[in-house]
PATORNU-794161 format. One record per residue (C-alpha): x, y, z. Coordinates in steps of 0.001 Angstrom, whole numbers, plus 524288, in hexadecimal, padded with zeros to 5 digits. Layout:
// residues N
XYZ;...
***
This chain:
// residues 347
973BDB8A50D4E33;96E59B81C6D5878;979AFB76D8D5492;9836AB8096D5744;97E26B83A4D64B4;97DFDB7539D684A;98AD9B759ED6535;98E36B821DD6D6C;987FBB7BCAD7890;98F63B6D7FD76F5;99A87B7674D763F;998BCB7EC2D8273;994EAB728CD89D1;9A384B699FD8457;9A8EBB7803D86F3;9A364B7588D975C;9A6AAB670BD9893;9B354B67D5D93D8;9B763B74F5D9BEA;9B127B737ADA824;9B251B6473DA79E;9BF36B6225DAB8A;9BCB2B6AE3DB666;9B1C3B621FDBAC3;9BA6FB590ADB8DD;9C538B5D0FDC34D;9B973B60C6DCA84;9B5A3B4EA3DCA87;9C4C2B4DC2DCC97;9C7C5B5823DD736;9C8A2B4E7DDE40F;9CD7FB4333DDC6D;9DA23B4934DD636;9DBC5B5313DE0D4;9DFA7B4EEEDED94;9E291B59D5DF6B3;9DF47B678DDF4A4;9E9CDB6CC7DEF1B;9E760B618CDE1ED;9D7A7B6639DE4C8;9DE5DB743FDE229;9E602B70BFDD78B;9D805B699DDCF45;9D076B7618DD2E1;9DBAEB815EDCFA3;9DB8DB77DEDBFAB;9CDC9B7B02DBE16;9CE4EB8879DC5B0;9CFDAB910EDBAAF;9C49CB89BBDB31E;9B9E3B831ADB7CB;9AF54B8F3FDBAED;9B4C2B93CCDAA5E;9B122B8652DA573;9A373B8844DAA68;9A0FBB91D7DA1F2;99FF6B88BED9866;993C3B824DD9E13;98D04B8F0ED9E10;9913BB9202D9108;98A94B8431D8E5E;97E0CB86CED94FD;97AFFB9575D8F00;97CE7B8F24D80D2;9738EB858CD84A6;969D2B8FEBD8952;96C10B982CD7E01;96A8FB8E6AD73A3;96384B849FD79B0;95A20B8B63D80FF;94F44B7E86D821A;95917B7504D857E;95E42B7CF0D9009;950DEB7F52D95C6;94CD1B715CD9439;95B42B6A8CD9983;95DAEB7532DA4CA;94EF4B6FEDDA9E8;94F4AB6214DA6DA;95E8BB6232DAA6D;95A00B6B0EDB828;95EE6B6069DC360;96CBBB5DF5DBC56;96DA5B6C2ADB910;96BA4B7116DC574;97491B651EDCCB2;980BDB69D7DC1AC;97D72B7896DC591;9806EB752CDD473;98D4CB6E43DD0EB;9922CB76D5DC992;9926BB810DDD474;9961BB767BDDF0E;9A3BEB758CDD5D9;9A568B828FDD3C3;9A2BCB8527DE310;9AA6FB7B16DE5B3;9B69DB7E95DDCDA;9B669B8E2CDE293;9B4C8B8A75DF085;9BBEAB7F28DF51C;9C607B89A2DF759;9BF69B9396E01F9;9C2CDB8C33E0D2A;9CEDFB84E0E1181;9C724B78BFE1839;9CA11B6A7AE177C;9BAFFB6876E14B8;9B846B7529E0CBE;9C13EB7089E00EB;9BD26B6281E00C6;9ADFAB654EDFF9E;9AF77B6D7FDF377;9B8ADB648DDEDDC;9AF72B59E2DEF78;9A3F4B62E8DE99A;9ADD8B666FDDCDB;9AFFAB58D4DD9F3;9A140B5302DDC75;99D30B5F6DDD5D3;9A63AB5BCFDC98E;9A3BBB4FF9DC9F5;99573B51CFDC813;993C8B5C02DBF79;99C7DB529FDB4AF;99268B46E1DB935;986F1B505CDB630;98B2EB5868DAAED;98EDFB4AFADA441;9805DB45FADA87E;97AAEB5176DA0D7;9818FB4EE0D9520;97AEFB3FCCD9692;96CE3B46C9D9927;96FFBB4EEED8B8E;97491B4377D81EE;96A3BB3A2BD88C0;95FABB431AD8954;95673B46C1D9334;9462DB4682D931E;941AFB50A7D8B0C;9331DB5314D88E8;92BD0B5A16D7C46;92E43B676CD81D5;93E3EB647CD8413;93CC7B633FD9233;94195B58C0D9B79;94553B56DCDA997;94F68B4BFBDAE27;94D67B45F9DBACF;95BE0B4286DC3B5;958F8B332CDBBC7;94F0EB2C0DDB8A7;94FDDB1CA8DB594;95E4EB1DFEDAFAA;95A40B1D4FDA19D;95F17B2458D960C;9517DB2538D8E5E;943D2B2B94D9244;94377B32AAD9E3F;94F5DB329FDA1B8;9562CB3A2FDAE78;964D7B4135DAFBA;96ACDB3498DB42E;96A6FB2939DACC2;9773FB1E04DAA51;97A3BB26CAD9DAC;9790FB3406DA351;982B5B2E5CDAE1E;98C1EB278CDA63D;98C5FB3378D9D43;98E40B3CCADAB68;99997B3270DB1D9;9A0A0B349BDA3A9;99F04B4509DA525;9A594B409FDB242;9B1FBB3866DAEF7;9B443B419EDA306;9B3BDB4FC7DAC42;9BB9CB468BDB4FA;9C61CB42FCDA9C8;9C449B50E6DA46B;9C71BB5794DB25C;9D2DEB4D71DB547;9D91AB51D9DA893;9D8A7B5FD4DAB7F;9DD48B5EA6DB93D;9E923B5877DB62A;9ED4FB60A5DAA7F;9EABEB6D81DB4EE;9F20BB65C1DC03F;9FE12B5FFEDC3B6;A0427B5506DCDAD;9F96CB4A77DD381;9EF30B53B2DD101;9F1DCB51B7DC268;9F42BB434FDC4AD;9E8A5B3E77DCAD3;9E1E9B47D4DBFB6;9E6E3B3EDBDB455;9E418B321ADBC78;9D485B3547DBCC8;9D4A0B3A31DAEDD;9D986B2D21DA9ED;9D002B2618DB2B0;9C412B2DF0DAE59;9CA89B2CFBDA045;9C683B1F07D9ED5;9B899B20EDDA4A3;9B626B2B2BD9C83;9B9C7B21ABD911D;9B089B1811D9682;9A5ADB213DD9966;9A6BDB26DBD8C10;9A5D5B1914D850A;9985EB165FD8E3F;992B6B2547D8C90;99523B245FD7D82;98D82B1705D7BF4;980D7B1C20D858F;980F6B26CAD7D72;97EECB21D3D7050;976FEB16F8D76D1;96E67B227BD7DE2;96E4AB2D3BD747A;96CCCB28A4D66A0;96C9FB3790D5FCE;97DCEB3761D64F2;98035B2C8AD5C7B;976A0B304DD51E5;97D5FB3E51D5138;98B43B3941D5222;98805B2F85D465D;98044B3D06D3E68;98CD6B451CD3F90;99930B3D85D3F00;9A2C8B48B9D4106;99CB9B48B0D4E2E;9A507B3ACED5082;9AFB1B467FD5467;9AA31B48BAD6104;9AB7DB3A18D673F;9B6B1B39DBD5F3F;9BDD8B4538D66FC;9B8FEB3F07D7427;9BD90B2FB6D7084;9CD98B39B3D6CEA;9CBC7B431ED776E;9C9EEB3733D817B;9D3C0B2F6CD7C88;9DDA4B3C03D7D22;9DA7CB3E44D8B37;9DF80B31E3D901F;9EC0CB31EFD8629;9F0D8B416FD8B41;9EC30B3CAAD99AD;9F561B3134D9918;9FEACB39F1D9498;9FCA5B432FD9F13;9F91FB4BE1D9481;9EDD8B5370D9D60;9E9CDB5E97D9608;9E8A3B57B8D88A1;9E0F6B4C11D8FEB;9D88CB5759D9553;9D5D0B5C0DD86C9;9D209B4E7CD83AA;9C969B4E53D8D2A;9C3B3B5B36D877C;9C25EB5500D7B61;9BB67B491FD8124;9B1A9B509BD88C4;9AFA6B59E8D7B94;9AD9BB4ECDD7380;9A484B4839D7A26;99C48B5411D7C3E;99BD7B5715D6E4F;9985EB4775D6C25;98B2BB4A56D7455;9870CB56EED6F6D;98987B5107D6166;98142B461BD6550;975D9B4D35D6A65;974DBB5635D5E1A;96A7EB5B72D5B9C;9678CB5970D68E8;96917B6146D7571;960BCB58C0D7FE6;95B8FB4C4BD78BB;94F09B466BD7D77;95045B3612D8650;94405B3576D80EB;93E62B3856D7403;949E9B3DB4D6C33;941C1B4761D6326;93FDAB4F4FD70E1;94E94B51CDD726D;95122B5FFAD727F;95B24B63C6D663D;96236B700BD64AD;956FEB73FBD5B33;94C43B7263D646D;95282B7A94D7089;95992B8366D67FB;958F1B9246D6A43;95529B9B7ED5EB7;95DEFB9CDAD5147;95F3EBACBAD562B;9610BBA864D6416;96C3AB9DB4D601B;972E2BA789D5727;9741EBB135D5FD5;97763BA9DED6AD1;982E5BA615D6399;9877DBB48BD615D;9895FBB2E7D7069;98DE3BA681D7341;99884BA703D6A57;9A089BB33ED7201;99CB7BAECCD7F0E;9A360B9F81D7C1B;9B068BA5D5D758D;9AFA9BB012D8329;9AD86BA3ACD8A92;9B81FB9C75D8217;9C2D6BA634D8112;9C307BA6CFD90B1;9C35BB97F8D9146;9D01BB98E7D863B;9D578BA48ED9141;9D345B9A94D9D9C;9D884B8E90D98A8;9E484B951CD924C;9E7ADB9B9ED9DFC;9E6B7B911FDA657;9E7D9B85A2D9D5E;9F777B8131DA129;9F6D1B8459DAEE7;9F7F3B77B9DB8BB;9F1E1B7A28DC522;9F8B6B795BDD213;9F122B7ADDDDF01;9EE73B884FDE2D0;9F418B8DDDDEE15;9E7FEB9450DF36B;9D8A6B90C2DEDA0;9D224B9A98DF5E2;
***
């Protein structure tokens, strides 16, 4: 049972990043593809209909946590506080940002939030990607499961180690150019004219540092967290996870030559998947591994809730997801052909 609820929460988590993703990712993209306000229209009115939905998904992500991981939550929401509380701010800066840029008709009103929507993007990809890093590198746990991570420390990957180190970057600045890629992609298959154009020209660019980024993130990992390689060696059929990421990366930038944009942007859903399913396959049994001594890494066993509890949690979870999921199916059926044109009034 607790296996299956790792899995529900990889799932919910893949579910977020891939959803509200590219959404962060025309969010990194907003003042660089759009020029004037009525292209700054035309990014915001292709995520309109679904960027508040897609956060859902993050909740959904965080109340499986709670309910079947009850000790990891307490122990990551403390030792994780700073970060937690820095991502909490930008998410409402964005969603501020994205509902009132529109109130007032002012040559300075518009620019400030546009500037807080795209630093606010931007960021929350550099520090959600971070946070994965933290997880597959592990963070200072003691004998009772507790830890606290200072801003940094000296840099290094082992011992007491802080948020920010060179992996926990280079793992956050590939989050980035992969939102960024992700974003692109969706902007120009909702778009049209140079909106659309300049869309395609940053996801090729960011296509090739994502290639590179992936190639160096891939090596620290192994290098850095021995139980990835060890599990992908134990179960071979999990060689299907990297596998999809190596295709789905490869597909993006054959359908984006080909102008192709919404089966690049499935690609890119694919990648992003993938390599999500890679990690959590790589950190099995493990939910929070210990820099230090490994046997203090907290498994799914160890911060599990109850049998009864994880049963009948899943009596609940189950209707709420296909609630969740069936709207989901509704919104991007109902929307999913539509190209965006500027509105004619955002107010």
């Amino acid at each position: 049972m607790e296996t299956l609820w790792f899995c529900l929460v990889a799932v919910a988590l893949a579910a977020y990043v891939v959803l509200d993703g590219f959404d962060l990712g025309a969010g990194i993209i907003h003042l660089g593809v759009a020029r004037n306000d009525e292209e700054r229209k035309q990014v915001l009115a292709a995520i309109g209909p679904y960027w508040d939905g897609n956060e859902v998904w993050l909740l959904a992500a965080g109340g499986t946590l709670f309910m079947a991981f009850p000790s990891l939550y307490s122990s990551a929401f403390s030792g994780f506080y700073l970060p937690l509380m820095m991502v909490l701010w930008l998410l409402m800066l964005r969603g501020i940002a994205i509902e009132f840029r529109g109130h007032i008709d002012s040559p300075v009103w518009k620019p400030l939030w546009d500037v807080v929507f795209t630093g606010a993007s931007a960021l929350l990809a550099i520090f959600f990607g971070a946070a994965l890093g933290n997880v597959v590198r592990g963070v200072s746990l003691n004998a009772k499961g507790e830890f606290f991570l200072p801003l940094w420390t000296n840099f290094g990957v082992k011992g007491e180690v802080g948020i920010l180190d060179w992996y926990t970057i280079t793992v956050g600045l590939l989050a980035y150019v992969t939102l960024t890629q992700h974003g692109a992609l969706w902007v120009a298959w909702k778009t049209q004219g140079e909106v659309q154009r300049r869309s395609r020209r940053v996801a090729r660019i960011a296509w090739w540092t994502v290639v590179a980024l992936t190639i160096l993130t891939t090596a620290m990992t192994l290098n850095i967290q021995p139980q990835v390689g060890a599990n992908l060696r134990l179960h071979l059929w999990g060689s299907i996870f990297p596998i999809i990421s190596v295709v789905s990366l490869v597909g993006t930038w054959i359908f984006l030559r080909r102008s192709q944009d919404l089966r690049a942007f499935l690609c890119s859903c694919g990648f992003i998947a993938g390599m999500l399913a890679s990690a959590a396959l790589g950190l099995y049994p493990y939910v929070l591994p210990s820099s230090g001594d490994p046997s203090l890494g907290l498994t799914i066993e160890r911060t599990a809730a109850g049998p009864y509890g994880l049963r009948m949690g899943l009596m609940w979870w189950i209707p709420g997801v296909l609630l969740a999921a069936g709207y989901f199916v509704f919104l991007y059926r109902h929307f999913g052909v539509a190209r965006f044109s500027p509105p004619r009034d955002e107010a």
